[in-house]
C-alpha positions as semicolon CSV with decimal commas, in nm:
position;residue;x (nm);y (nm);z (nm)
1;X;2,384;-0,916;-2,117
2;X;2,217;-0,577;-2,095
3;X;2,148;-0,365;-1,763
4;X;1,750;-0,453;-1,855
5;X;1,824;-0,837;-1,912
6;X;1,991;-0,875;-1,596
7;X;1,683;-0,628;-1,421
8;X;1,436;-0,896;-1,571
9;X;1,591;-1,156;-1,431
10;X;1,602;-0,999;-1,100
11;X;1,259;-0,964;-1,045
12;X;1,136;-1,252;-1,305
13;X;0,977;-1,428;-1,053
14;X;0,730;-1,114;-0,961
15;X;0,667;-1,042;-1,329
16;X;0,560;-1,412;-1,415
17;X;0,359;-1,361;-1,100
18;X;0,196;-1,082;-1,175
19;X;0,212;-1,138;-1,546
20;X;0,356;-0,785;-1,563
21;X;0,639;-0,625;-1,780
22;X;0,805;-0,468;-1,491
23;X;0,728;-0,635;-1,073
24;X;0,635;-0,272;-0,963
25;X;0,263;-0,295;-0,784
26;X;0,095;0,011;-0,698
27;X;-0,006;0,078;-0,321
28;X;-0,371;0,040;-0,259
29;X;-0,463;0,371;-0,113
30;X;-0,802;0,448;-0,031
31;X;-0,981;0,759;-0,222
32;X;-0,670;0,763;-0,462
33;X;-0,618;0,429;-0,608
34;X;-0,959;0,442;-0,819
35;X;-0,989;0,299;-1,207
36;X;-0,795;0,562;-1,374
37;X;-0,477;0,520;-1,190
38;X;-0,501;0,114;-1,137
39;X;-0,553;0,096;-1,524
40;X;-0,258;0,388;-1,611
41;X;0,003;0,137;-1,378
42;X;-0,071;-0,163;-1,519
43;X;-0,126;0,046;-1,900
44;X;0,248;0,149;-1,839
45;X;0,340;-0,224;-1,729
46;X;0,278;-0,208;-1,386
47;X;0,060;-0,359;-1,172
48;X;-0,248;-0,157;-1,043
49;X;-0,449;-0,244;-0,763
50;X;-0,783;-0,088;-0,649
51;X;-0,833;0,006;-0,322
52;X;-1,209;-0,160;-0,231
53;X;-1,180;0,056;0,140
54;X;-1,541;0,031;0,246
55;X;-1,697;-0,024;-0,057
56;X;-1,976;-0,224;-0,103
57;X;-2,030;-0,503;-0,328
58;X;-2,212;-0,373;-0,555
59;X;-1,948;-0,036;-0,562
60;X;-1,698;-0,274;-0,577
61;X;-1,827;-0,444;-0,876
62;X;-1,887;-0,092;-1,093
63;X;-1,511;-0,004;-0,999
64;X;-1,381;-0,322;-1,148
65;X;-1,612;-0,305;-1,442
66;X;-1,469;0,076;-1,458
67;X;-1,121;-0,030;-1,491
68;X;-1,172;-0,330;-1,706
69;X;-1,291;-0,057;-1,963
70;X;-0,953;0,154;-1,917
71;X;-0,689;-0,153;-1,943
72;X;-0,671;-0,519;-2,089
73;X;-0,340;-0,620;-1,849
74;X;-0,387;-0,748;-1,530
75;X;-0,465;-0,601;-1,211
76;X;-0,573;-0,674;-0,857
77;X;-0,839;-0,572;-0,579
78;X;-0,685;-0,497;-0,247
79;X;-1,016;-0,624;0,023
80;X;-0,964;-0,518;0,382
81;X;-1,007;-0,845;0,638
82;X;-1,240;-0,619;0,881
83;X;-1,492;-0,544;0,630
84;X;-1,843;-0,700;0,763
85;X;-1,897;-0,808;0,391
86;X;-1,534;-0,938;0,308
87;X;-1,711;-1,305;0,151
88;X;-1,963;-1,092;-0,065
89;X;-1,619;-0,861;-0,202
90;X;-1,428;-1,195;-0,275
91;X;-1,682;-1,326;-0,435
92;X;-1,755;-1,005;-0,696
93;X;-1,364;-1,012;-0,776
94;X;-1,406;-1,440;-0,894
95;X;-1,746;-1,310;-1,086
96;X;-1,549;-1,017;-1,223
97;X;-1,252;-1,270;-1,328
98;X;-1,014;-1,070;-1,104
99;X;-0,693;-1,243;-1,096
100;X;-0,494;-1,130;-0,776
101;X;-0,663;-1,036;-0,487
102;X;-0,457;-0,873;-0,215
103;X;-0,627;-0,955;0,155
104;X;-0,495;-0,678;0,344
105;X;-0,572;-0,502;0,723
106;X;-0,503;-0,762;0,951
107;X;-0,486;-1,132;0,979
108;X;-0,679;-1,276;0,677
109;X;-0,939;-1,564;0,772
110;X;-0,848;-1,925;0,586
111;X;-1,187;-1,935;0,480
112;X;-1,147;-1,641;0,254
113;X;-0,809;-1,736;0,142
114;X;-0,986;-2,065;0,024
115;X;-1,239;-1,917;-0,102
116;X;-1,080;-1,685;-0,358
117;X;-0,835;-1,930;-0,424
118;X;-1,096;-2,233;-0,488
119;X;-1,256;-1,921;-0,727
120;X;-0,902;-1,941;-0,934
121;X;-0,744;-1,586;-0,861
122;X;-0,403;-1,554;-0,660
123;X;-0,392;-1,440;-0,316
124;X;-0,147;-1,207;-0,197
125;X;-0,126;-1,103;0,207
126;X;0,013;-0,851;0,436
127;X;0,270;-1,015;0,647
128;X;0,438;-0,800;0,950
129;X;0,649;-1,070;1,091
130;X;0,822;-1,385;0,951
131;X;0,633;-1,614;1,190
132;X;0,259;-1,447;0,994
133;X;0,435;-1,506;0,673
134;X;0,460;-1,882;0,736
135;X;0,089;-1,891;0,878
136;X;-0,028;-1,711;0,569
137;X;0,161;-1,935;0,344
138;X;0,017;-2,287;0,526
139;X;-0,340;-2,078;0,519
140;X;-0,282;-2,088;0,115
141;X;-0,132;-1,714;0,042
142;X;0,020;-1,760;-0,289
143;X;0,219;-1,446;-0,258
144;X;0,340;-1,217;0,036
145;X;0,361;-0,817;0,064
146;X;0,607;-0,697;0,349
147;X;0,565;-0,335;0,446
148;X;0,776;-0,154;0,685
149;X;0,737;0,158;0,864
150;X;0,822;0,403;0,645
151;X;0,496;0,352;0,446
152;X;0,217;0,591;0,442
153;X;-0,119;0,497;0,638
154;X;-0,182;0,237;0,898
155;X;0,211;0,106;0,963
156;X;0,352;-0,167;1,192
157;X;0,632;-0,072;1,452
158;X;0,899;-0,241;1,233
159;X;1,123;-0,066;0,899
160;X;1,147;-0,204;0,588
161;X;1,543;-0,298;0,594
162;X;1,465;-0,505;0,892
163;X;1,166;-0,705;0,783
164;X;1,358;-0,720;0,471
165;X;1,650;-0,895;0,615
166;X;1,423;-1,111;0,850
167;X;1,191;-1,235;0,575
168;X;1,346;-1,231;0,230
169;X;1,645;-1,516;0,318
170;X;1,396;-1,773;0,508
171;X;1,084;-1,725;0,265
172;X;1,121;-1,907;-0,071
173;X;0,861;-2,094;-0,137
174;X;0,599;-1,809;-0,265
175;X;0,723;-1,445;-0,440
176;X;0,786;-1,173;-0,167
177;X;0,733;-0,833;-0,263
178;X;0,873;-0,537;-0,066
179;X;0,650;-0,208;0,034
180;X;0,707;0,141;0,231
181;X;0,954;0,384;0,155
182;X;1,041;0,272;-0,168
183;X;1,044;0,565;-0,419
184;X;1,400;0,504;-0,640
185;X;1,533;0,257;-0,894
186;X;1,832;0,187;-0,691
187;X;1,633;0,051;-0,373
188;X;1,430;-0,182;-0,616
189;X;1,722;-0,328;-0,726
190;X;1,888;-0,362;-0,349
191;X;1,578;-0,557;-0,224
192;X;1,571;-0,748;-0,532
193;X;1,905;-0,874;-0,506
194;X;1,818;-0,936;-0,137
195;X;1,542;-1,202;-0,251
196;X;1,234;-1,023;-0,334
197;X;1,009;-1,074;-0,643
198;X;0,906;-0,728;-0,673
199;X;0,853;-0,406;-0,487
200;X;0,535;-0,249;-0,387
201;X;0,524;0,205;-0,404
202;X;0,225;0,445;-0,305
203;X;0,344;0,750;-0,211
204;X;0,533;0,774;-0,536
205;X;0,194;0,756;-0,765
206;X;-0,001;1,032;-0,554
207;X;0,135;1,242;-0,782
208;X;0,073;1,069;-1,125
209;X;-0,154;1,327;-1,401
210;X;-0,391;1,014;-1,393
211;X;-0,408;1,026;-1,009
212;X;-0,832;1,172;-0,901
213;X;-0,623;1,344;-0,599
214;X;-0,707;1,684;-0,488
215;X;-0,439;1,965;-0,636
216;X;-0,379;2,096;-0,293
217;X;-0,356;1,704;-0,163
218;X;-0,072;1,652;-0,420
219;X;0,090;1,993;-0,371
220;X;0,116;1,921;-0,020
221;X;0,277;1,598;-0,141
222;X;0,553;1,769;-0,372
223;X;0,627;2,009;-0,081
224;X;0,650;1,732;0,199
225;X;0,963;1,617;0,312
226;X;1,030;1,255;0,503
227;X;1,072;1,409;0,766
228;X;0,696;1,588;0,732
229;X;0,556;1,217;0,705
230;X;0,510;1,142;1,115
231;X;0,343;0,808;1,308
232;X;0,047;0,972;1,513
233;X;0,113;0,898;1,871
234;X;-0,112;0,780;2,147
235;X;-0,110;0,927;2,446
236;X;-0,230;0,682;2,647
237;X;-0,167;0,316;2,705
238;X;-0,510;0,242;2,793
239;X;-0,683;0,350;2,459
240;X;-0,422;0,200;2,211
241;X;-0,398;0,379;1,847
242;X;-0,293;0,216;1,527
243;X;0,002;0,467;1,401
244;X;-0,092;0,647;1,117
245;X;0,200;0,787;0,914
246;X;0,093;1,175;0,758
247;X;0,199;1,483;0,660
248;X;0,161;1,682;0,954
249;X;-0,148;1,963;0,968
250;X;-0,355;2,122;1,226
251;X;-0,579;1,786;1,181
252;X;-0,314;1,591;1,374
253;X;-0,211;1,848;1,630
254;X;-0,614;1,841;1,705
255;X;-0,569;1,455;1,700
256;X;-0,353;1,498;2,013
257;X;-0,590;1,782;2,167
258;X;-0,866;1,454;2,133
259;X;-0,722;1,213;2,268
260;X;-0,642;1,455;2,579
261;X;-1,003;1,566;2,600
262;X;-1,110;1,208;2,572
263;X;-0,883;1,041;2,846
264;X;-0,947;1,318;3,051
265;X;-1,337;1,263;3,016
266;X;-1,291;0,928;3,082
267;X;-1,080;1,001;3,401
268;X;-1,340;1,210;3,496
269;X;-1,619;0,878;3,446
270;X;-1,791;1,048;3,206
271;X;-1,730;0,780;2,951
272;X;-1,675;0,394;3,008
273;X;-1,368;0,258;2,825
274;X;-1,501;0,110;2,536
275;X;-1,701;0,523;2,451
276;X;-1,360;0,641;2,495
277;X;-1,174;0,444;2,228
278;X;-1,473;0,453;1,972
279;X;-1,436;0,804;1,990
280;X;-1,040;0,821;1,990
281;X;-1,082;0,594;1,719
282;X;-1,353;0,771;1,513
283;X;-1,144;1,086;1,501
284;X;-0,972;1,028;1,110
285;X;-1,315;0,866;1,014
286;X;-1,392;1,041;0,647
287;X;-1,070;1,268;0,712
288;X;-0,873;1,104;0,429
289;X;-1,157;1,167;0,206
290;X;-1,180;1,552;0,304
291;X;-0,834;1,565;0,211
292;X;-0,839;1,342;-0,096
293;X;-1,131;1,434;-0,274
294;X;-1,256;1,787;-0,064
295;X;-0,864;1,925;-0,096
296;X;-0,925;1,992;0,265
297;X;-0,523;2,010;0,347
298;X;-0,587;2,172;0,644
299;X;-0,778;1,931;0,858
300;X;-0,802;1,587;0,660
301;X;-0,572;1,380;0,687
302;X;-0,259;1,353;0,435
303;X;-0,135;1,020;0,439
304;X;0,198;0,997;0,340
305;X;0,498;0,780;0,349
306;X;0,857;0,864;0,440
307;X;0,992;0,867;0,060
308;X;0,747;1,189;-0,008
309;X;1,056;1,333;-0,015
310;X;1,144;1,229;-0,330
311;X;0,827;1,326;-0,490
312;X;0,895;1,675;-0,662
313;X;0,620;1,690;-0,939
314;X;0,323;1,568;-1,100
315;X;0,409;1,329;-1,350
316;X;0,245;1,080;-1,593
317;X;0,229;0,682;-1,458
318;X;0,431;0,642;-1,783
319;X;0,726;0,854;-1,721
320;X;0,744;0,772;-1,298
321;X;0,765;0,404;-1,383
322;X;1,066;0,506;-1,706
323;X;1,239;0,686;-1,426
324;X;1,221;0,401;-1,162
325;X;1,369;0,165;-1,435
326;X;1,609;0,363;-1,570
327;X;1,750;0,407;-1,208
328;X;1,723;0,058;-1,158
329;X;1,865;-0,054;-1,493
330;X;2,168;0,245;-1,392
331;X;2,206;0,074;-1,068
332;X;2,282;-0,293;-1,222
333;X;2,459;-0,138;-1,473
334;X;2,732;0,022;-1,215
335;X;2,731;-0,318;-0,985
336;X;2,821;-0,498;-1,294
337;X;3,108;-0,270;-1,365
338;X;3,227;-0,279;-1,044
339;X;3,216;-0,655;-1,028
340;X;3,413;-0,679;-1,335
């Protein structure tokens, strides 16, 4: 049996899930995972997935229209659970014949997990703790993401080893797939071999030729480090803050200067509690875009996982996806030597 025969086994349960050549989705990362690099993933045997963000429906609808133009293999639409219209998105995706939608950003209502799946796509959901995972999967989630703290964006407090090695072995019923910190061929076969169905990467594609990012967004990306990509901090236990894992700029420093000016304000009953946290909280609002789009490197905000580190150049989809497998297919190779 070949390195590749073995690999496809590995992760056959993903790729019949996906209906993929290879169980590798791509992150859905707001202002960078648009039509033309959702279609180049899942053109290269991937699986893309468009970031909706706060799109509207009708937005919504032109994007997936967009990228049904660019590819004929599948691909899904990542909604967020918090967005006021999440029915009305769920409900272009079915009318757009969208297959998998990923429900993403917080506990997922039942109703909309019905809903899509009464539509006939596949639901996939965000699942931070094995105890979630099981609610999902009674709520109807045919398919789970775990995502540790390595990941770029909004993270939870726990790494991906961990939730790894707390999920995988007591979750068999529906495909797991693995997310955050993932950017070589080696851990993809690891997690695999742990239990997974496929792997989920982000940070790795910021830097794809087919990737709308900013140059100075993904040359601050091939210069980053892991140890560049920090969790904001909050200062304060009274005006909680979601951790947001970045490259570190002046934006963030002035993210800490805010929050002081803020608490301080409200120590000083100039603001009630509720003015104070809206504000905290409406700091990053259209940063990621200034950096995304604007190339504003300076002050947006440079989202970033941990395995940055291991992005060193801009690269077609094509040839980051041949280098992930032949890693991977090296990797099975050398355990199977070693096991004979």
């Amino acid at each position: 049996m070949t390195a590749r025969h073995h690999l496809d086994q590995l992760w056959s349960r993903g790729r019949d899930y996906l209906g993929t050549d290879l169980a590798i989705m791509g992150g859905a990362m707001t202002w960078v995972s648009d039509r033309a690099l959702v279609a180049a993933i899942s053109n290269a045997g991937g699986f893309g997935v468009i970031a909706s963000g706060s799109m509207s429906p009708d937005l919504l609808r032109d994007e997936i229209r967009g990228t049904q133009a660019l590819t004929t293999k599948p691909f899904g639409v990542n909604l967020i659970t918090l967005h006021p219209q999440l029915d009305q998105l769920v409900q272009v995706c079915l009318e757009e014949k969208v297959g998998h939608i990923v429900l993403a950003g917080g506990l997922p209502p039942a109703t909309a997990i019905k809903a899509a799946r009464d539509g006939g796509a596949k639901v996939m959901c965000f699942a931070p703790a094995l105890v979630i995972a099981k609610k999902l999967i009674r709520s109807g989630a045919d398919a789970i993401v775990i995502e540790g703290s390595e990941a770029g964006g909004h993270i939870g407090p726990v790494s991906t080893s961990v939730l790894a090695q707390e999920i995988l072995p007591e979750i068999r019923d529906v495909p797991v797939f693995v997310a955050g910190g993932i950017g070589r061929g080696e851990a993809i076969v690891s997690y695999l071999e742990m239990g997974a169905a496929g792997v989920q990467l982000g940070t790795r594609f910021v830097c794809a030729s087919e990737c709308r990012a900013h140059p100075k967004f993904k040359q601050a990306f091939i210069r980053g480090s892991a140890r560049d990509a920090v969790a904001s901090v909050a200062l304060d236990s009274r005006f909680p803050v979601i951790p947001v894992r970045a490259l570190q700029n002046e934006g963030t420093k002035r993210f800490m200067d805010k929050q002081r000016e803020v608490i301080a304000r409200f120590d000083a009953g100039e603001l009630d509690q509720k003015e104070a946290q809206l504000e905290i909280e409406h700091y990053w609002a259209g940063a990621l875009r200034r950096a995304v789009i604007d190339g504003d490197v300076e002050n947006g905000s440079l989202m970033a996982g941990q395995s940055v580190g291991m992005v060193t150049k801009e690269q077609p989809v094509a040839e980051i996806l041949a280098d992930l497998l032949s890693q991977a297919e090296a990797a099975v190779a050398a355990r199977r030597g070693a096991a004979a």
